[in-house]
N, C-alpha and C positions, 0 to 999 in steps of 0.2 A: 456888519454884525457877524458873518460868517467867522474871520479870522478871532474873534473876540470866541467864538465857538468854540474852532480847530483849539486856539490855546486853552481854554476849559478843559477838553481831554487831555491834550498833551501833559497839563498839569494833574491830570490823574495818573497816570504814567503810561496812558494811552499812543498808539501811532493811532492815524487816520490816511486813508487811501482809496482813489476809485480802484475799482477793479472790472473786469467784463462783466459780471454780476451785480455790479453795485459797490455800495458804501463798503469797505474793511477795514475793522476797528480790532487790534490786536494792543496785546494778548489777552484771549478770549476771559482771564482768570479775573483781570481785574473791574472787568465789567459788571458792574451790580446792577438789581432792578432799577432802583433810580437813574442809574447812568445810562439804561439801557430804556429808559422815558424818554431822557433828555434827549438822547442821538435819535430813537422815533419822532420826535416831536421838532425836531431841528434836520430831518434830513435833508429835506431841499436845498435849506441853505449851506451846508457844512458841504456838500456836493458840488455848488455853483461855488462856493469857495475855492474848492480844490481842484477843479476846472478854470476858472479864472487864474490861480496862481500858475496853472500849468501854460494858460497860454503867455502868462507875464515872461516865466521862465524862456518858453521858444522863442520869442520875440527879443529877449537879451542876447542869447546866443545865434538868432541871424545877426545881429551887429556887432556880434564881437569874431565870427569867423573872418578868416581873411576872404577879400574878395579877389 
């Protein structure tokens, strides 16, 4: 469900990102109160999305270095 999330904002014309602090949703302008429900009400998951994708990514890139 998370990526079905991630693309929900993106189609806002949203980015989504962890950061040390948490969830970063840019740029700040196009955020409305509604959208700003959704991403409180969906942070968990939109988080373990974007952590899960990151470990997909690392995991690509040990098998595509040379060994």
């Amino acid at each position: 469900m998370g990526a079905r999330l991630i693309h929900h904002l993106s189609e806002c014309g949203l980015t989504v990102r962890t950061g040390s602090n948490g969830l970063i949703v840019e740029p700040r302008n196009l955020i409305t109160d509604p959208l700003r429900q959704f991403i409180r009400e969906h942070k968990a998951e939109i988080v373990a999305e974007l952590l899960a994708a990151d470990n997909v990514e690392d995991v690509v890139e040990q098998h595509l270095e040379p060994v």
